[in-house]
Backbone as CSV, one residue per row, in Angstrom:
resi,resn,N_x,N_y,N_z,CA_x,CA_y,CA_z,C_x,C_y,C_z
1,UNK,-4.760,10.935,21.743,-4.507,9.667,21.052,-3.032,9.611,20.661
2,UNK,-2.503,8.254,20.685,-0.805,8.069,20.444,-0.923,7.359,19.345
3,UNK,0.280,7.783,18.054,0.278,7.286,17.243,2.030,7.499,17.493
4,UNK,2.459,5.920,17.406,3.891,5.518,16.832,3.761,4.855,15.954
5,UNK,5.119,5.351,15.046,5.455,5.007,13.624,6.534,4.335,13.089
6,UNK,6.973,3.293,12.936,7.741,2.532,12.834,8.523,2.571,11.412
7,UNK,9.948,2.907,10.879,10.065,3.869,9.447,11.790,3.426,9.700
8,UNK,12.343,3.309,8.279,13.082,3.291,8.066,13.695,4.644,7.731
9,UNK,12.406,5.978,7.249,13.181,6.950,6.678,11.867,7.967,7.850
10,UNK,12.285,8.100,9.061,11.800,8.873,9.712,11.257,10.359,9.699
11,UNK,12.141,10.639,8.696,11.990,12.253,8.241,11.481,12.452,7.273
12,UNK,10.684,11.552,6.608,9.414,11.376,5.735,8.418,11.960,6.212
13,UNK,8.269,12.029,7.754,7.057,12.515,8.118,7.370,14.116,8.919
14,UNK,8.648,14.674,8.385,9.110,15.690,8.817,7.908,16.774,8.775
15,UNK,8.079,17.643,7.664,6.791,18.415,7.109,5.581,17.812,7.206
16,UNK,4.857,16.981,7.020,3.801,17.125,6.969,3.087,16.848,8.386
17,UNK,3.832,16.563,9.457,3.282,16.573,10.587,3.829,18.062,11.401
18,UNK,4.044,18.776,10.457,4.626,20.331,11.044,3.169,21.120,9.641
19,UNK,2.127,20.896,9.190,1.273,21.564,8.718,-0.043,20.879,8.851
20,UNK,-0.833,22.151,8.805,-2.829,22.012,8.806,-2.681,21.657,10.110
21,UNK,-3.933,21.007,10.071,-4.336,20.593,10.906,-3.825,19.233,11.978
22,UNK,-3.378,18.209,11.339,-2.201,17.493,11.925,-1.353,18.820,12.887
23,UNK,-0.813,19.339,12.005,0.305,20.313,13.098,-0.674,20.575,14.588
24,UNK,-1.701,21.533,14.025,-2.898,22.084,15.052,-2.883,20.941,16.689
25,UNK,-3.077,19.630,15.807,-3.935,18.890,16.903,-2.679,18.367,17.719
26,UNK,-1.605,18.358,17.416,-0.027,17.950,17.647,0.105,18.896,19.485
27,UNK,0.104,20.115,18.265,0.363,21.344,19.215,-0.830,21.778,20.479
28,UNK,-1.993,20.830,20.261,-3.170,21.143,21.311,-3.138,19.781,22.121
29,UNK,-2.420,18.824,21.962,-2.067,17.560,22.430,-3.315,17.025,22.430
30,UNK,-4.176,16.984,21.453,-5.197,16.039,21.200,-4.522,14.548,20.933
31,UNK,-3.150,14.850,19.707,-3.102,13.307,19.474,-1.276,14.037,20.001
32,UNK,-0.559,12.778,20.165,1.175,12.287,19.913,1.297,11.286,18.725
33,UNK,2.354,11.954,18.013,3.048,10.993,16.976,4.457,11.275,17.275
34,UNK,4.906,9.738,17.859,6.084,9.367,18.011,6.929,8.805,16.972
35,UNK,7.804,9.164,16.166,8.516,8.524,15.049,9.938,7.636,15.805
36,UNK,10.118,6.636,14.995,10.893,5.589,15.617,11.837,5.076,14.453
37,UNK,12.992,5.560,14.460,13.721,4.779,13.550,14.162,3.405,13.474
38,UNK,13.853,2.327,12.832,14.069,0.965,12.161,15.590,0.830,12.708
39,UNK,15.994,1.575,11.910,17.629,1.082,11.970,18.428,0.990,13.254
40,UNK,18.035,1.961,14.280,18.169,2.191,15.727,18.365,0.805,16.312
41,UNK,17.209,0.142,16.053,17.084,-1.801,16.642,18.146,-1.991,15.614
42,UNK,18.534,-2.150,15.025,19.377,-3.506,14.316,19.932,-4.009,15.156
43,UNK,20.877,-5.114,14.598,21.564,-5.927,15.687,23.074,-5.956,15.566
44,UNK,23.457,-5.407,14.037,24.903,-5.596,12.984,25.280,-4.257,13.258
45,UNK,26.747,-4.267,13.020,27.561,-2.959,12.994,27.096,-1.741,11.544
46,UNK,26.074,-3.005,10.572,25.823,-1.935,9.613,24.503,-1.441,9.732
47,UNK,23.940,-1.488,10.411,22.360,-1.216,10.859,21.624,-1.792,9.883
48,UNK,21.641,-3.354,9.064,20.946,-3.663,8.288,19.536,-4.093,8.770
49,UNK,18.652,-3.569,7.853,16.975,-3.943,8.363,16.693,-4.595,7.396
50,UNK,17.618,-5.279,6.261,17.061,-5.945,5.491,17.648,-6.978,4.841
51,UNK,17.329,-8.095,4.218,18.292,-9.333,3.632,17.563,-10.072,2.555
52,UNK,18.094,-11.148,1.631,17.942,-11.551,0.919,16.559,-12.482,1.299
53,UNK,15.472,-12.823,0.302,14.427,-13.580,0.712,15.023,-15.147,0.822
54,UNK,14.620,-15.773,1.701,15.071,-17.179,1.452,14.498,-17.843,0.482
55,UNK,14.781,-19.312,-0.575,14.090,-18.953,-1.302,14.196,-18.457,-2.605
56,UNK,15.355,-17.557,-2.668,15.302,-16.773,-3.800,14.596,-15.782,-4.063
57,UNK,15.039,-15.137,-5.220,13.852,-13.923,-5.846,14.338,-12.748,-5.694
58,UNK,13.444,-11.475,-6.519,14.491,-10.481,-6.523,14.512,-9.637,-5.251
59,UNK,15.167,-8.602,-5.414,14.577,-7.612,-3.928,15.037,-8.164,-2.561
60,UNK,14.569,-7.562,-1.661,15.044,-7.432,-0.518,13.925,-7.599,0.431
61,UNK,14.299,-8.297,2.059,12.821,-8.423,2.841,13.115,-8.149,4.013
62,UNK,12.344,-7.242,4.818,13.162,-6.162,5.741,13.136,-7.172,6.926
63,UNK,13.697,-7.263,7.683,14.199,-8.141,9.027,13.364,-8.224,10.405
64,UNK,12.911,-9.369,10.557,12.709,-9.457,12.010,12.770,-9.230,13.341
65,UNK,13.904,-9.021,13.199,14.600,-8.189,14.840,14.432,-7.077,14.928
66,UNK,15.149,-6.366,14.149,14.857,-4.907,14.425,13.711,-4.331,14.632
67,UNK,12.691,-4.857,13.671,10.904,-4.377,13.932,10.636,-4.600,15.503
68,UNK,10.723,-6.470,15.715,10.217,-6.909,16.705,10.774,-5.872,18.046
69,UNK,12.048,-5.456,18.236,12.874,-4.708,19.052,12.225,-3.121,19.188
70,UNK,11.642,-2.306,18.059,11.150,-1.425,17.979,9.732,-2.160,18.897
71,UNK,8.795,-2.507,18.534,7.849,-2.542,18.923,7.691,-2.860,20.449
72,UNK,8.926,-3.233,20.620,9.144,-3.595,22.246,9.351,-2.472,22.517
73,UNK,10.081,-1.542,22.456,10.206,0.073,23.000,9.153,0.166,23.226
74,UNK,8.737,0.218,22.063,6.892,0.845,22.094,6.211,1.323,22.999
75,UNK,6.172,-0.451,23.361,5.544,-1.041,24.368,6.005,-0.743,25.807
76,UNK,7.266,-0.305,25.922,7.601,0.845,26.926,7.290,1.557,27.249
77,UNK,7.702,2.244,26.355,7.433,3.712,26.438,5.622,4.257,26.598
78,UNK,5.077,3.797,25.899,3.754,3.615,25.836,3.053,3.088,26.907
79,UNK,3.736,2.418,27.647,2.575,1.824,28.456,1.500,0.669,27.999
80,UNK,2.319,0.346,26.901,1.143,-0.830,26.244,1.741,-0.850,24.845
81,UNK,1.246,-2.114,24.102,1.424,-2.449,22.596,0.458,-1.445,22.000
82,UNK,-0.628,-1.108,21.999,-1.648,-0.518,21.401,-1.521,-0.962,20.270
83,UNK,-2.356,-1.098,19.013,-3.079,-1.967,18.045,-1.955,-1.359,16.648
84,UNK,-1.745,-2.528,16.556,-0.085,-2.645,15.467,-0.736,-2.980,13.856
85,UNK,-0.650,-1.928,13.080,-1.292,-1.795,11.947,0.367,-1.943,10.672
86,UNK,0.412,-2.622,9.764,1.144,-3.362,8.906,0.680,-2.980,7.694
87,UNK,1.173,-1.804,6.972,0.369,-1.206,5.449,1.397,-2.234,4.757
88,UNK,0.483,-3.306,3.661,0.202,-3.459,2.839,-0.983,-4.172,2.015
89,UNK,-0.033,-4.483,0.872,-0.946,-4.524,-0.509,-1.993,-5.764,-0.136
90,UNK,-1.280,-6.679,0.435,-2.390,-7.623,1.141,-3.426,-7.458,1.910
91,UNK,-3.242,-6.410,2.986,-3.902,-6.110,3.609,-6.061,-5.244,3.374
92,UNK,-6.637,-5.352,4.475,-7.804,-4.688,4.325,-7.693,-3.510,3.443
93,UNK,-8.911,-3.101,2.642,-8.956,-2.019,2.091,-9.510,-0.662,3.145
94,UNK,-8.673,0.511,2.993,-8.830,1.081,4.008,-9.850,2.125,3.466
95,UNK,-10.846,2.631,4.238,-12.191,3.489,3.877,-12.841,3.444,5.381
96,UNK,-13.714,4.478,5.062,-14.310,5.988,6.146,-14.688,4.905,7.424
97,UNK,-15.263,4.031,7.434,-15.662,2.950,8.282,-14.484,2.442,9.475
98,UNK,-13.454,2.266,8.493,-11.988,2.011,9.262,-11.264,2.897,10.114
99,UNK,-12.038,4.240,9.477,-10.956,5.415,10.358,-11.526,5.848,11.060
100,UNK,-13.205,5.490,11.210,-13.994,6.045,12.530,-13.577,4.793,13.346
101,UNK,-13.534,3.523,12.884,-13.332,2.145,14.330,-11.794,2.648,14.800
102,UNK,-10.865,3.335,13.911,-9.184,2.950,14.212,-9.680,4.461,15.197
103,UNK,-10.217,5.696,15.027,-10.959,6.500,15.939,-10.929,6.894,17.443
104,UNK,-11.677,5.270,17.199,-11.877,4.899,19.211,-11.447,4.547,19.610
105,UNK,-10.011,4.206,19.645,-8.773,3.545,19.996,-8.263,4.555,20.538
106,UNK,-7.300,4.591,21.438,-6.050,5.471,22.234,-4.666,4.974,21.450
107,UNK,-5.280,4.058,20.996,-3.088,4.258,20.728,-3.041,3.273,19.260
108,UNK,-2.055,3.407,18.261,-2.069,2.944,16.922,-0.820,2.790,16.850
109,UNK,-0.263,1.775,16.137,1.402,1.624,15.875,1.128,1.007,14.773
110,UNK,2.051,2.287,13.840,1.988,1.742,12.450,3.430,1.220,12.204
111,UNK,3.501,0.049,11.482,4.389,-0.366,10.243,4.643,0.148,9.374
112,UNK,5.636,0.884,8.648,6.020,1.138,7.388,7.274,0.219,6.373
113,UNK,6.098,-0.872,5.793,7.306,-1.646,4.898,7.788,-1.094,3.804
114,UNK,8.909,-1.912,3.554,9.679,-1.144,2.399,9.787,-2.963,1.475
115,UNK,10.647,-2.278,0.531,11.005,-3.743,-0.349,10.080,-4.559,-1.069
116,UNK,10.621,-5.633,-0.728,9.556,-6.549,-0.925,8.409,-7.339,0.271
117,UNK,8.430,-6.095,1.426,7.898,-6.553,2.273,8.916,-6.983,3.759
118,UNK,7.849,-7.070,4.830,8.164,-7.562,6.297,8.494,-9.155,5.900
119,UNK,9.410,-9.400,6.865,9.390,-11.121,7.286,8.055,-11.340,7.749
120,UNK,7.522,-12.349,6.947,5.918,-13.150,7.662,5.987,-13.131,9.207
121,UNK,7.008,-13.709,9.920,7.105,-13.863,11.294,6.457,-12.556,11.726
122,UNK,6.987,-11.267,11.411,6.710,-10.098,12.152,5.181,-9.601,11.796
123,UNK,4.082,-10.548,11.007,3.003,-10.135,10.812,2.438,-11.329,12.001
124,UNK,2.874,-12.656,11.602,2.440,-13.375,12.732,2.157,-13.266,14.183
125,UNK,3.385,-12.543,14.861,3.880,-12.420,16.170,3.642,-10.809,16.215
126,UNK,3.300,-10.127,15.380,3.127,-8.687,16.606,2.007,-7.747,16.041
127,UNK,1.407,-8.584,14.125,0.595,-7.465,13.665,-0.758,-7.555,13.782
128,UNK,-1.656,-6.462,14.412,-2.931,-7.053,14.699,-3.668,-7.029,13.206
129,UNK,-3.683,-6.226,12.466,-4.271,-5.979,11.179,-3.487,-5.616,10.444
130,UNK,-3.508,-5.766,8.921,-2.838,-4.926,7.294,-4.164,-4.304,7.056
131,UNK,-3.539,-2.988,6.894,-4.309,-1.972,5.599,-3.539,-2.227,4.852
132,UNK,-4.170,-1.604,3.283,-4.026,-1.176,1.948,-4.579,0.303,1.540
133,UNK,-4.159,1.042,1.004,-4.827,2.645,0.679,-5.319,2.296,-0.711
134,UNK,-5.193,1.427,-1.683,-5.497,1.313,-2.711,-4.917,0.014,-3.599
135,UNK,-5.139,-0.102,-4.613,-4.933,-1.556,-5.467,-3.530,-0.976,-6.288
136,UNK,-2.646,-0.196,-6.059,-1.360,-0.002,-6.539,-0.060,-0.075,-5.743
137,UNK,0.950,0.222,-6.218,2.343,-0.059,-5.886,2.862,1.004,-5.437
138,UNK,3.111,1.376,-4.114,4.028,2.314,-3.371,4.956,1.522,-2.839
139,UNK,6.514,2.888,-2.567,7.658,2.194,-2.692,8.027,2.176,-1.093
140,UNK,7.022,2.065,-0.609,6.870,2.090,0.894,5.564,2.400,2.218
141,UNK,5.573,1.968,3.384,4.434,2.097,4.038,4.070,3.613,4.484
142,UNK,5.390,4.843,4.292,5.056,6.052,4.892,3.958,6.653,4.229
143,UNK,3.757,6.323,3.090,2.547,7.320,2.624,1.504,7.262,3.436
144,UNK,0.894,5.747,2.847,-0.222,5.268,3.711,-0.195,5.438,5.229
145,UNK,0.893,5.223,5.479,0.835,6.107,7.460,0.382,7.122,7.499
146,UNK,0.642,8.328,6.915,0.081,9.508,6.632,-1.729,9.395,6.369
147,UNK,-1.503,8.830,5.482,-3.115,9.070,4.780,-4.136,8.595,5.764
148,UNK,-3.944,7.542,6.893,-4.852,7.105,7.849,-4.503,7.936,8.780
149,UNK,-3.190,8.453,9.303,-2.987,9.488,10.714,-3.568,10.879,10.213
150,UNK,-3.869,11.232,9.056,-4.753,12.260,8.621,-5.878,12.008,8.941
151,UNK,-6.685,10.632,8.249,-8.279,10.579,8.223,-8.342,10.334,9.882
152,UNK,-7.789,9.701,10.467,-7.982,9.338,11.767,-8.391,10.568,12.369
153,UNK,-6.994,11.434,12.453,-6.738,12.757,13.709,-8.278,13.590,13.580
154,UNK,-8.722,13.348,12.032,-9.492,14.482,11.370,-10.847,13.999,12.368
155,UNK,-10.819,12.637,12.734,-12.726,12.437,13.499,-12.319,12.427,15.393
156,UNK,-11.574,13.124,15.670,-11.458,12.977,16.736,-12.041,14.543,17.557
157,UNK,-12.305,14.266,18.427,-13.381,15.326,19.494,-12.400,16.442,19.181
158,UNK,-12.917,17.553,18.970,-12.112,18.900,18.631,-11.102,19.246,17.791
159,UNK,-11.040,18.495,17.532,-9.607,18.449,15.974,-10.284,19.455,14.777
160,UNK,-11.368,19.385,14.063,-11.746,20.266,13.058,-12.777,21.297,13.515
161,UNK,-12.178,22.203,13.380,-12.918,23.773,14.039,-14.558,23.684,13.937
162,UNK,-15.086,23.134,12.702,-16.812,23.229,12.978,-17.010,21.446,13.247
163,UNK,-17.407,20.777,14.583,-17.980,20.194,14.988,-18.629,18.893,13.948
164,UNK,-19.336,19.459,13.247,-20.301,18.796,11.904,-20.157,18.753,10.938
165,UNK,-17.734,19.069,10.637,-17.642,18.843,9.945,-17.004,18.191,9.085
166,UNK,-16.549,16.732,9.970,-16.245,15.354,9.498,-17.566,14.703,9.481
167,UNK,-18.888,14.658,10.018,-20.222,13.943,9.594,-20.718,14.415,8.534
168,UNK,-19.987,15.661,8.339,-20.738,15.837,6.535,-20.228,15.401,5.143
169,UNK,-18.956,14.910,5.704,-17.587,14.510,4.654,-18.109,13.300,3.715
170,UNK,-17.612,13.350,2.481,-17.950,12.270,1.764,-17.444,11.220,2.899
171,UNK,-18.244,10.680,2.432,-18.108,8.678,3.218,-18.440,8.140,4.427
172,UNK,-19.281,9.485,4.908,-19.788,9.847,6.540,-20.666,8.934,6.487
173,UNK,-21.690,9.122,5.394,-22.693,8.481,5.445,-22.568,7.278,4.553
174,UNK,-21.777,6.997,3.589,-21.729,6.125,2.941,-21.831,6.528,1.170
175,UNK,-21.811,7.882,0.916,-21.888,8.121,-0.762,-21.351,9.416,-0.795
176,UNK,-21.084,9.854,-2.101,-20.267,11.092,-2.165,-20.767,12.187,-1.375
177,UNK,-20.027,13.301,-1.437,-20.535,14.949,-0.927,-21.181,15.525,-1.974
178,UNK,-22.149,16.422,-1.759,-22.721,17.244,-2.549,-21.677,18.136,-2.750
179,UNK,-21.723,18.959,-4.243,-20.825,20.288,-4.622,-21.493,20.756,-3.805
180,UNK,-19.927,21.965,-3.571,-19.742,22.791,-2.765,-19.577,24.652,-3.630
181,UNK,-19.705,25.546,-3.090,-19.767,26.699,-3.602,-19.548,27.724,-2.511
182,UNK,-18.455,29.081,-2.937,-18.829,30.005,-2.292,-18.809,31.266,-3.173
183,UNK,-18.370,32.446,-2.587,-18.287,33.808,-3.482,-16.946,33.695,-4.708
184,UNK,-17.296,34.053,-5.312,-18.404,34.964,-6.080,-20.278,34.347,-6.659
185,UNK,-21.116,35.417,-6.316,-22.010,34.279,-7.259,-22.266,33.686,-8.389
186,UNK,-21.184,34.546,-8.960,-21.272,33.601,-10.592,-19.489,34.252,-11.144
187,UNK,-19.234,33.135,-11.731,-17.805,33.003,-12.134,-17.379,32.411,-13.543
188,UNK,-17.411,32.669,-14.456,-17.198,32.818,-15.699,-18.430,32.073,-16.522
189,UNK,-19.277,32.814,-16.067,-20.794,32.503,-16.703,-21.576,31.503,-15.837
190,UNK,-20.751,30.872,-14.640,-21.324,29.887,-14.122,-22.252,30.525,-12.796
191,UNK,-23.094,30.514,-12.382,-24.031,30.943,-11.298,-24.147,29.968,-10.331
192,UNK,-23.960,30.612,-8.654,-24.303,29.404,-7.685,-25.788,28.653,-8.099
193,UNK,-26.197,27.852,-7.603,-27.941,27.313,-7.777,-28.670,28.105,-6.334
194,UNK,-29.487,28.438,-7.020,-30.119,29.849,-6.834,-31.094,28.932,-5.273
195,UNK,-31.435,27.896,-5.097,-31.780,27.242,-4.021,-31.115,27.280,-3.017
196,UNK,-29.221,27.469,-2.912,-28.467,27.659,-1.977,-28.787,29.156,-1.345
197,UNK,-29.078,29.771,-2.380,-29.301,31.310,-1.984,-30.237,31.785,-0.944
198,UNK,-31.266,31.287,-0.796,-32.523,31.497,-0.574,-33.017,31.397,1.265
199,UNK,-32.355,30.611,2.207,-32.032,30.703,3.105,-33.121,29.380,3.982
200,UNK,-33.582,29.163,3.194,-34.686,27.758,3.243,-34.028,26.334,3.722
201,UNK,-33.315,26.094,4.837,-32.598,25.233,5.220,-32.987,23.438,5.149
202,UNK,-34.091,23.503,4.622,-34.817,22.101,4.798,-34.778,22.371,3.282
203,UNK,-35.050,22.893,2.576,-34.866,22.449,1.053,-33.155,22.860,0.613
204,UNK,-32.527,23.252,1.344,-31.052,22.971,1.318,-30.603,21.870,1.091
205,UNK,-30.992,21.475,2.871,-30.747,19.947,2.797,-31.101,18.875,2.074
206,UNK,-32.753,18.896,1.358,-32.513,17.715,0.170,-32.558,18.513,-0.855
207,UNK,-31.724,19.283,-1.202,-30.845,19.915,-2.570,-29.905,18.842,-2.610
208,UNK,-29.039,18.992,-1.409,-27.611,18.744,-1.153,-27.516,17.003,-0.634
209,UNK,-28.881,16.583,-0.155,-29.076,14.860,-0.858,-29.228,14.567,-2.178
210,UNK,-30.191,15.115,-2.855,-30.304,14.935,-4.031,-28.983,14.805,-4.886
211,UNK,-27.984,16.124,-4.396,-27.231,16.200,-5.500,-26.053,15.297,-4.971
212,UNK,-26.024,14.633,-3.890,-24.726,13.641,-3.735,-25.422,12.485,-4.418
213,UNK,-26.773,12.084,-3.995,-27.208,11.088,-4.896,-26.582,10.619,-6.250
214,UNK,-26.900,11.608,-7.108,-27.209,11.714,-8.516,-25.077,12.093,-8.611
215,UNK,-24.277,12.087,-7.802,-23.278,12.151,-8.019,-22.539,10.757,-7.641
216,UNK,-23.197,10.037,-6.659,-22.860,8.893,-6.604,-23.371,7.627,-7.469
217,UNK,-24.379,8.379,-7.922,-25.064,7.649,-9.043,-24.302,7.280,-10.328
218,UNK,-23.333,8.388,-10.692,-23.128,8.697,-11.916,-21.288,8.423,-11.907
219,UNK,-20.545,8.353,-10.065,-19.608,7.845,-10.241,-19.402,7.292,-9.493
220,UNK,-19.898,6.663,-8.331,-19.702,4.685,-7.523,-20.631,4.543,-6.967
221,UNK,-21.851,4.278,-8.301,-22.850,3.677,-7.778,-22.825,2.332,-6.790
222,UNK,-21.595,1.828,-6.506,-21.563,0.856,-5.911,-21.167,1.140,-4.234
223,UNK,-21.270,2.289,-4.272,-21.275,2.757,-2.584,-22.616,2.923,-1.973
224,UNK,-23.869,2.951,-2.749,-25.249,2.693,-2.360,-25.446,1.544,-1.947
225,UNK,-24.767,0.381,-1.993,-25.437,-1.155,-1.200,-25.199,-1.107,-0.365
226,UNK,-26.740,-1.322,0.340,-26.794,-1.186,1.954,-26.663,0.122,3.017
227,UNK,-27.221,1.066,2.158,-26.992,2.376,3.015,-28.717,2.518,2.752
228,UNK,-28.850,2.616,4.156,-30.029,3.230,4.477,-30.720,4.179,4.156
229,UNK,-32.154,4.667,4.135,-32.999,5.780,3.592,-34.116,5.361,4.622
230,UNK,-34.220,7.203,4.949,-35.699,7.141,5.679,-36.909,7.153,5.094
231,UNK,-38.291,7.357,5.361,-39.671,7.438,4.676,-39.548,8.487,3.787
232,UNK,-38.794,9.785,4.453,-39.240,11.155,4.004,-38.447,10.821,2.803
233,UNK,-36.735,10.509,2.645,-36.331,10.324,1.771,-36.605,9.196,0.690
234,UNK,-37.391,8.066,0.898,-38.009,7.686,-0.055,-38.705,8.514,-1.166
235,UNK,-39.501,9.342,-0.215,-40.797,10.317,-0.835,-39.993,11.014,-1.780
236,UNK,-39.079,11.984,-1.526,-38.205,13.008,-2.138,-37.331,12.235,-3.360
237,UNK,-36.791,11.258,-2.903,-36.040,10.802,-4.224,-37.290,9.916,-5.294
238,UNK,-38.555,9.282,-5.045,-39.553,9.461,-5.388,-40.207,10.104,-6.710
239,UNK,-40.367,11.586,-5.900,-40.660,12.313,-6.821,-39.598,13.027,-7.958
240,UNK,-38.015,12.998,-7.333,-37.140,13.234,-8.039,-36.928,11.858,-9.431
241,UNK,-37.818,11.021,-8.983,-37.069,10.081,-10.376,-35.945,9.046,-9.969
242,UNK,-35.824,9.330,-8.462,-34.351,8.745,-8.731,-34.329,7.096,-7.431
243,UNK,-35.475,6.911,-7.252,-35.994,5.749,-6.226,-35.662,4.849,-7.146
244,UNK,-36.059,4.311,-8.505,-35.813,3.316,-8.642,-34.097,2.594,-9.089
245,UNK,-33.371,4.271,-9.400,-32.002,3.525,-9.781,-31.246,3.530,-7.978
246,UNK,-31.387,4.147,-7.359,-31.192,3.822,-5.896,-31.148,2.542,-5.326
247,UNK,-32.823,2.198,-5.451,-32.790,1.027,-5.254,-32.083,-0.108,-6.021
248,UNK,-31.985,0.024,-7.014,-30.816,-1.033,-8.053,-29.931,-1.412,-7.202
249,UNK,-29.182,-0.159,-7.504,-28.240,-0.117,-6.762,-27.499,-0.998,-5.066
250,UNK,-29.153,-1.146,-4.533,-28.947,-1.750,-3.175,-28.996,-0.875,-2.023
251,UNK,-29.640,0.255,-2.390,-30.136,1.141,-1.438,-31.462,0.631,-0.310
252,UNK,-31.630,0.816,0.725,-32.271,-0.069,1.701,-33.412,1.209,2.109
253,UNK,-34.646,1.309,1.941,-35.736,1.491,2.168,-36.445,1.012,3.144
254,UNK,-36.966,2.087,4.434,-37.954,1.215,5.889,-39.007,0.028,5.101
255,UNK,-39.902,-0.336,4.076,-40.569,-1.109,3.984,-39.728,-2.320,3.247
256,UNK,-38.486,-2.430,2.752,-37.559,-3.108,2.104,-36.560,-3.615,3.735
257,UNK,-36.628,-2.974,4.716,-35.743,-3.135,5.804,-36.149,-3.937,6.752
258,UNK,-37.923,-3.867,6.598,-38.565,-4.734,7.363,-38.711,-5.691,6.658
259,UNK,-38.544,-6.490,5.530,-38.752,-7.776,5.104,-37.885,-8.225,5.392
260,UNK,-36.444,-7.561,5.002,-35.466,-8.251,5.134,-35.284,-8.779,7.156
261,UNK,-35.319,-8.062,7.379,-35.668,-8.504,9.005,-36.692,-9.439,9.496
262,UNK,-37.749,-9.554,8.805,-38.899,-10.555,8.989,-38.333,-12.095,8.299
263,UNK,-37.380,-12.035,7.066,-37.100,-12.853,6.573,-35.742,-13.319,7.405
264,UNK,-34.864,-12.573,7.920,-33.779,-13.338,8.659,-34.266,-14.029,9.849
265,UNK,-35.639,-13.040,10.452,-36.092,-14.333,11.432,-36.424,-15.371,11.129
């Protein structure tokens, strides 16, 4: 998979695409990340990428040409535009759903704005989508480039050494991860739960539902609407007590799944 990055401060992504696993998948040519300096396109003897808003107002609004000119390389070099992503605050909220669809793609070209933002034109004419990483103020798009070329690289065929273990990740399924534990078995009075111990792999597993449940319960219960449950797990959360705040919540049940299906017909 190709990821170009479009940056005014290119060497932002120095280090951290030289560690973990990013480095790993770099060096096994699973993915390419091409960095592209902004200023390179300008058009002025001062390499400006940025100018006054028309209009008025404070701040600065990074320039048209130079982007548009980068993205034409791109498109060179690449062999294609591949799907031109624009981080900001306007933009989609980005979560686990987004980075398995951005996933199945071969090729990603990110935007990194600065200022007070891109010229509108350059969202019009070349951006297929805006992310957002969150409802706050960064003083630029490199973070968020990072934070999706992480979640991305991380679901791709052979990138994380055990197989099963981006489908187990919080947000795989739609609600938190169960705690996690290893050695020692007990650590300043605290003891693993003695059910992990035991080697009983089916009561593992709804240990380790139960306890993302009752963790998503207790901090975004609002990631339960519309996530599915089978019979068995009806039964189990059931007898745990915990079926009816589930369902509150907007948790979707097979005899709750078929009305709703009988009723959209």
């Amino acid at each position: 998979m190709r990821f170009d990055i479009l940056s005014i401060f290119p060497e932002f992504f120095a280090s951290p695409l030289n560690e973990s696993i990013i480095r790993r998948a770099i060096l096994a040519r699973q993915i390419e990340v091409c960095l592209h300096n902004i200023r390179d396109f300008a058009t002025d003897k001062h390499a400006m990428t940025d100018d006054r808003p028309f209009g008025g107002g404070e701040g600065m609004v990074m320039k048209p040409e130079p982007i548009g000119a980068a993205l034409e390389q791109v498109a060179v070099e690449a062999g294609g535009r591949g799907r031109v992503i624009l981080f900001s605050p306007q933009g989609q909220p980005f979560n686990q759903a987004k980075a398995v669809e951005l996933a199945a793609l071969d090729h990603l070209v990110f935007i990194c704005g600065r200022y007070e933002g891109v010229d509108q034109r350059v969202v019009e004419l070349f951006v297929d989508e805006e992310i957002s990483i969150g409802d706050y103020v960064l003083t630029g798009g490199e973070l968020p480039a990072l934070v999706v070329l992480d979640a991305v690289t991380r679901l791709l065929p052979g990138v994380l050494g055990c197989a099963e273990s981006a489908s187990q990740d919080s947000f795989s399924r739609g609600f938190l991860k169960h705690s996690q534990y290893t050695r020692p078995r007990e650590f300043m009075g605290l003891a693993v739960p003695e059910v992990l111990l035991g080697g009983d792999h089916a009561t593992i597993r709804d240990w380790r539902l139960l306890d993302s449940l009752r963790r998503t319960l207790a901090r975004r219960p609002e990631l339960l609407a519309g996530i599915e449950f089978s019979g068995a797990e009806r039964k189990l959360l059931a007898r745990q007590g915990l079926l009816a705040e589930v369902e509150e919540q907007g948790g979707i049940f097979p005899a709750e799944k078929n009305r709703r299906g009988r009723s959209r017909g």
